[in-house]
C-alpha positions in Angstrom: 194.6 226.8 150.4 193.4 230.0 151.9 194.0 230.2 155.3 193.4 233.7 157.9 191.4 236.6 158.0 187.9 236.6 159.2 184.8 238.2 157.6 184.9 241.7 158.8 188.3 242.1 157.8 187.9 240.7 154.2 184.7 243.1 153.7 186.6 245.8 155.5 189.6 245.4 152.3 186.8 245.0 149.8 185.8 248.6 150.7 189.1 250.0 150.8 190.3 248.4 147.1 186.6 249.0 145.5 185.4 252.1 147.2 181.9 250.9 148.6 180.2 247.6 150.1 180.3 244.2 148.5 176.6 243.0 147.1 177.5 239.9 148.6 179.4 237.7 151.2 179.5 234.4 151.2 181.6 231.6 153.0 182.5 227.6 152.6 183.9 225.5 155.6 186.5 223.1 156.0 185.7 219.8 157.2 186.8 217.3 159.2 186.1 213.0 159.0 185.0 212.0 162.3 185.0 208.2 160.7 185.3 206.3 157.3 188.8 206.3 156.4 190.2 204.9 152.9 187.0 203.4 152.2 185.7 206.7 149.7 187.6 204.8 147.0 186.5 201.8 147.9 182.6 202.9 146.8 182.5 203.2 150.8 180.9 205.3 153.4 182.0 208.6 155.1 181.0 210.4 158.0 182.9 213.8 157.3 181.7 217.1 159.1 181.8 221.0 158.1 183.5 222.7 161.1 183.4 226.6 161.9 186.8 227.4 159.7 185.9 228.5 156.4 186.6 230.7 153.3 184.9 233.7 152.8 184.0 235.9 149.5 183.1 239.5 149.4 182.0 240.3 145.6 180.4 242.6 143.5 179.5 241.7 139.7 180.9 243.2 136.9 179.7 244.2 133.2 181.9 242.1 131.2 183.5 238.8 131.8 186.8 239.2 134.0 186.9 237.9 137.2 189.4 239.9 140.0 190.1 238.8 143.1 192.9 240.0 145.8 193.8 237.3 148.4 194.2 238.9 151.8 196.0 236.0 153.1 198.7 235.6 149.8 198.9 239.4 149.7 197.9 238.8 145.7 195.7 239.5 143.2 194.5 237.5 140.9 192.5 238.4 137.4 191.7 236.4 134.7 189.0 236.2 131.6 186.1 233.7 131.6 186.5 234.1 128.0 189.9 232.7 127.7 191.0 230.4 130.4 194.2 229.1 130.9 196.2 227.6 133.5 199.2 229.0 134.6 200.6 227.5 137.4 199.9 226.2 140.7 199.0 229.8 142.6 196.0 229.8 144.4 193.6 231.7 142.0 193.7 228.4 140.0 191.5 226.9 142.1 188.6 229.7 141.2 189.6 229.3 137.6 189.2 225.3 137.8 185.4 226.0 139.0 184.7 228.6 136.5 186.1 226.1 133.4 184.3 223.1 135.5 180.9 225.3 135.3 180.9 226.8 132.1 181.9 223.1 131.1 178.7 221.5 133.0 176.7 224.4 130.3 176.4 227.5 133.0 177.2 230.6 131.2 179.0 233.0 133.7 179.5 236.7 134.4 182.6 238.4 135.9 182.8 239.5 139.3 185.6 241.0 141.6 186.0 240.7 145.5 188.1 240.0 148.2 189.0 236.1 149.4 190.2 235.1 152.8 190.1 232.2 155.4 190.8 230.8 158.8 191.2 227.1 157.7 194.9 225.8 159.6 197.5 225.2 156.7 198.6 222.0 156.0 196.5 219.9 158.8 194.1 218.2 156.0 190.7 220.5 157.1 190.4 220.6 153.0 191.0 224.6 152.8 191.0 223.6 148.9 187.4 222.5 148.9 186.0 225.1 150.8 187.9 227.5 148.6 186.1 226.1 145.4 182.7 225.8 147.1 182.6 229.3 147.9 184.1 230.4 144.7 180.8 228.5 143.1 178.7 230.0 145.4 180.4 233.3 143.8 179.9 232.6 140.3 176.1 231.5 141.1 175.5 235.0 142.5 177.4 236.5 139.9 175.6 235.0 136.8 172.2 234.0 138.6 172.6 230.4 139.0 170.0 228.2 141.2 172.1 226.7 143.9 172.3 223.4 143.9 174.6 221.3 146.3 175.6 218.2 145.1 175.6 219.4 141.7 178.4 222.1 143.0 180.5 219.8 144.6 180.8 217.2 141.6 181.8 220.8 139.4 183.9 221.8 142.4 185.7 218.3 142.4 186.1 218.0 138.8 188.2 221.3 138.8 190.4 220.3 141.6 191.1 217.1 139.8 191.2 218.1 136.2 192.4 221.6 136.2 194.2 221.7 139.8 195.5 218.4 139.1 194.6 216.5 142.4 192.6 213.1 142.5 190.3 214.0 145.4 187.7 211.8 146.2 184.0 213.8 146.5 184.1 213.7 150.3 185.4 217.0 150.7 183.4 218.5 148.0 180.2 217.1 149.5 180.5 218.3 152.9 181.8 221.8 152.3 178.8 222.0 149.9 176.0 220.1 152.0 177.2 219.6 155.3 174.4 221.4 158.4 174.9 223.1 161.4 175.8 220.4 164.8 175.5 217.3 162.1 177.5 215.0 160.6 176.6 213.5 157.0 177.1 210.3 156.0 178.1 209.9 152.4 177.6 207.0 150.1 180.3 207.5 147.9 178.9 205.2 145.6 175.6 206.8 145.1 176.4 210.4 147.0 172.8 209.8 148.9 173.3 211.4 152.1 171.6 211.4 155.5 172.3 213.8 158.3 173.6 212.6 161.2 173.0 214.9 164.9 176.0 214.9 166.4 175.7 213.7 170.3 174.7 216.4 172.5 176.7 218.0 175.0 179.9 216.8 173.0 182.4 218.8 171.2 185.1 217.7 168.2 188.5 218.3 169.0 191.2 218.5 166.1 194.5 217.4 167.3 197.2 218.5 164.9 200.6 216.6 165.8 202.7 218.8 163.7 204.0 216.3 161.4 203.1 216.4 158.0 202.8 213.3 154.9 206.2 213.0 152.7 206.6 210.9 150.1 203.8 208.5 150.2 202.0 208.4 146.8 203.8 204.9 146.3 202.1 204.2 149.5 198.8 205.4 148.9 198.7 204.1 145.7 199.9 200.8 146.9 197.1 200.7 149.3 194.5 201.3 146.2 195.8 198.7 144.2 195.7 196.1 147.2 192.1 196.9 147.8 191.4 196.4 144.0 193.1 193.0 144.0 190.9 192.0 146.9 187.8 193.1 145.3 189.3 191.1 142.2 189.7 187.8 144.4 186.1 188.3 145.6 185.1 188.9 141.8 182.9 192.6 143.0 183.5 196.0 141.7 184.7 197.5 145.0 185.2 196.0 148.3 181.4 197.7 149.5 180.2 194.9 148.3 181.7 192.1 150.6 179.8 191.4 153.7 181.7 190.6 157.2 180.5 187.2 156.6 182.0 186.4 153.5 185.2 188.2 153.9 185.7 185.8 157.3 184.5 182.5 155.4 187.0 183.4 152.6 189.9 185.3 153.8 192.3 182.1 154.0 192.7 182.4 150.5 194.1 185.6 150.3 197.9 187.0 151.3 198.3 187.8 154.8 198.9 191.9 153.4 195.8 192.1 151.6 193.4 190.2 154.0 194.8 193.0 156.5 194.1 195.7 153.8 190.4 194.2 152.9 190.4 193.6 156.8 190.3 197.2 157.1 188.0 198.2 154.5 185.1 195.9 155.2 185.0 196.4 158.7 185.6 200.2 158.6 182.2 200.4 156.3 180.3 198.7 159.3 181.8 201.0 161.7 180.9 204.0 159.9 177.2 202.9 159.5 177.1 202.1 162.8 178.5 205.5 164.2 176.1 207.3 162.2 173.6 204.8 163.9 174.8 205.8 167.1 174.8 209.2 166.2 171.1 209.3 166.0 170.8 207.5 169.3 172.7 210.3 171.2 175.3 207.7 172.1 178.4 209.4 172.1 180.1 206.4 174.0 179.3 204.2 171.3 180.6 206.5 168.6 183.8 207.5 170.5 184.3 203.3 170.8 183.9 202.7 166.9 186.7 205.7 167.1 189.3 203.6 168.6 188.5 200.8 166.5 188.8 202.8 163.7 191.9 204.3 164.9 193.6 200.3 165.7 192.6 199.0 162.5 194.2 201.9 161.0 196.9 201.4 162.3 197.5 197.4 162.5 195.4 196.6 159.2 195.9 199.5 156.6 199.0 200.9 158.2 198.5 204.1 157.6 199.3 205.8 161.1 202.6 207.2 162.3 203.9 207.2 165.8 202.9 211.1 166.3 199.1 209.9 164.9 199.5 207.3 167.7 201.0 209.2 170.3 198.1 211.9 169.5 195.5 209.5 169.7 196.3 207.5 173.0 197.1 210.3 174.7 193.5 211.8 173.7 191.8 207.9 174.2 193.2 207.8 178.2 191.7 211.3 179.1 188.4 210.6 181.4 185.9 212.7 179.2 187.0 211.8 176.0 184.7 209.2 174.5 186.9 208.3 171.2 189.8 209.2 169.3 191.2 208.1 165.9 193.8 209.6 163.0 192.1 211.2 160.5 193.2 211.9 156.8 194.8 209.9 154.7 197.3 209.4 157.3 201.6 209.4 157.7 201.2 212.4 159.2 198.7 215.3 159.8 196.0 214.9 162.7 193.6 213.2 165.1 190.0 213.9 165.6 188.5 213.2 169.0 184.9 213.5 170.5 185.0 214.6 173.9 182.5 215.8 176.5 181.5 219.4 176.2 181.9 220.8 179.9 185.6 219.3 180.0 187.0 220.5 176.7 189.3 223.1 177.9 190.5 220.6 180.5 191.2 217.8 177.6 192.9 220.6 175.2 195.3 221.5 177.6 196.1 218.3 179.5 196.6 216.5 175.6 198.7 219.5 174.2 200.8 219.0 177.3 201.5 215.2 177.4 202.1 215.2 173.6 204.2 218.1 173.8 206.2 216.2 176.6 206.7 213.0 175.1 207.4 214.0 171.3 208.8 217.5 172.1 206.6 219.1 169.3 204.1 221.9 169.9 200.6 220.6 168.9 197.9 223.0 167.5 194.4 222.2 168.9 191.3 223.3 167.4 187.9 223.1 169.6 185.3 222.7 166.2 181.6 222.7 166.1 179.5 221.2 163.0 178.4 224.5 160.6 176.6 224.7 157.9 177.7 223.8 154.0 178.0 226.8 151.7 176.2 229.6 152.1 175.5 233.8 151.4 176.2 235.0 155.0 174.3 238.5 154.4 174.4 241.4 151.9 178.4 242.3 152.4 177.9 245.7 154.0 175.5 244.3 157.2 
């Protein structure tokens, strides 16, 4: 949602519009999902991580209860009261008004503030700009109004706003990591429970974001076709969600289902098992192991869930045949968007421009390529003048 504009130019604005220093600065990152694809709403695992794009607050409280922020990268202000919210329409302050209503609905009571907002989170290419934007705008109203900090707890408020008041039915993943997520770690997420556990991501590696430049149109009949297929195969094996078949059970009993939604459950079941295992691998320093459950992923996507595109595939082969890459895969909900691949630190550069060239050449489309390391979850930065 917010998008350009590092931290010394949003505190530099904040001087020039209020006339000193901001008491605070805070930030949120984007994230990526190295692994664990359609299976959050299928009570699933995750293995998402924050990256070093993020949204940035420099605020100052004020004595009575209106909130006023100007967007450096909308060119727009945006003031409202926390006494008498209202949504208005789909502009980006909505998204700091959604937390506010979500907190004040949790019980917190909340003071007014004003500052300056900005980001460096790509449009469009699914880094989850919209969670980070509501993390750090809960990290705002927690300084404002002398809240403890608590994670988790943000990122349920933070995802209740963006799908009650924003109007979008996220999962918690992106919530979770922009919240909780820790400097050169992944975090595996049960999205059943929301336990967590911390993941190291293999050393001497580096993510790579590869943006194909094609975006998702009209596929909410698809996506919500792929949801209802997964529920009728957690139907046929008579549990909740489809977590809770094993490998075992889902080969021993598959006959019985339709060719489509074996494929779909195919996917599901077998993607959980990857994930685990990647974070497995994860803490083994294995980064050939993880980049293989990668291109699994990244097949069964494809073939099983059907969820790629020929750019996502293009993107992804062209990343898998490069000698230090260890894995690639689509990430996202798919149709569109990007691929994530993990590949050898010392050759990064090398794999950027050799991929950006070869897709460029055989899909005529400029791709943007992000080189991301794993940062920390929400956070206060520093006292805004330092």
């Amino acid at each position: 949602m917010i998008l350009s504009g590092p931290p010394e130019k949003i505190k530099r604005v904040f001087y020039e519009k209020f006339g000193g220093h901001s008491q605070w600065l805070v930030r949120a990152p984007g994230r990526v999902n190295l692994i664990g694809e359609h299976t959050d709403y299928n009570d699933g695992f995750v293995l998402p991580m924050a990256i070093d794009r993020s949204v940035w607050i420099a605020l100052q409280p004020r004595p009575d209860t209106t909130v006023r922020l100007f967007s450096i990268d909308f060119e727009s202000e945006g003031v409202f009261s926390l006494e008498q919210l209202n949504k208005e329409n789909n502009d980006w302050i909505e998204y700091i008004k959604g937390v506010a209503w979500a907190m004040m609905e949790d019980g917190h009571k909340l003071n007014g503030w004003e500052g300056v907002i900005g980001g460096n989170i790509p449009i469009g290419a699914g880094l989850s700009s919209s969670a980070a934007t509501e993390l750090a705008g809960a990290l705002a109203f927690s300084l404002s109004s002398d809240i403890t900090w608590d994670g988790p707890k943000m990122a349920r408020i933070s995802q209740k706003a963006e799908n009650k008041w924003v109007g979008v039915s996220s999962g918690i993943m992106d919530q979770m990591i922009s919240a909780c997520g820790k400097k050169d770690h992944a975090l595996l997420i049960d999205c059943r429970s929301l336990d967590t556990q911390l993941a190291p991501l293999p050393s001497n590696s580096a993510v790579v974001i590869l943006d194909t430049g094609t975006r998702r149109e009209l596929v909410g009949s698809a996506y919500n076709e792929r949801r209802m297929q997964c529920e009728s195969a957690a139907a046929f094996f008579k549990e909740t969600a489809l977590r809770d078949v094993t490998i075992d059970r889902f080969e021993q009993e598959k006959q019985a289902l339709s060719a489509v939604i074996a494929k779909r459950a195919r996917h599901i079941i077998y993607e959980n098992e990857r994930t685990l295992k990647a974070a497995e691998a994860m803490d083994k320093d294995d980064p050939y192991q993880v980049g293989q459950l990668m291109n699994e992923s990244h097949i069964s996507l494809r073939d099983d869930f059907e969820v790629s595109s020929d750019a996502l595939d293009i993107m992804s082969e062209i990343a898998q045949k490069q000698s230090d890459c260890y894995g690639a895969r689509m990430t996202g909900g798919g149709f569109g968007g990007c691929a994530v691949a993990l590949v050898a630190d010392h050759a990064v550069q090398e794999f950027k421009t050799a991929v950006g060239q070869a897709y460029q050449t055989l899909t005529t489309i400029e791709p943007k390529i992000y080189i991301c390391r794993a940062e920390n979850g929400a956070e206060v930065l520093s006292n805004g003048s330092t």
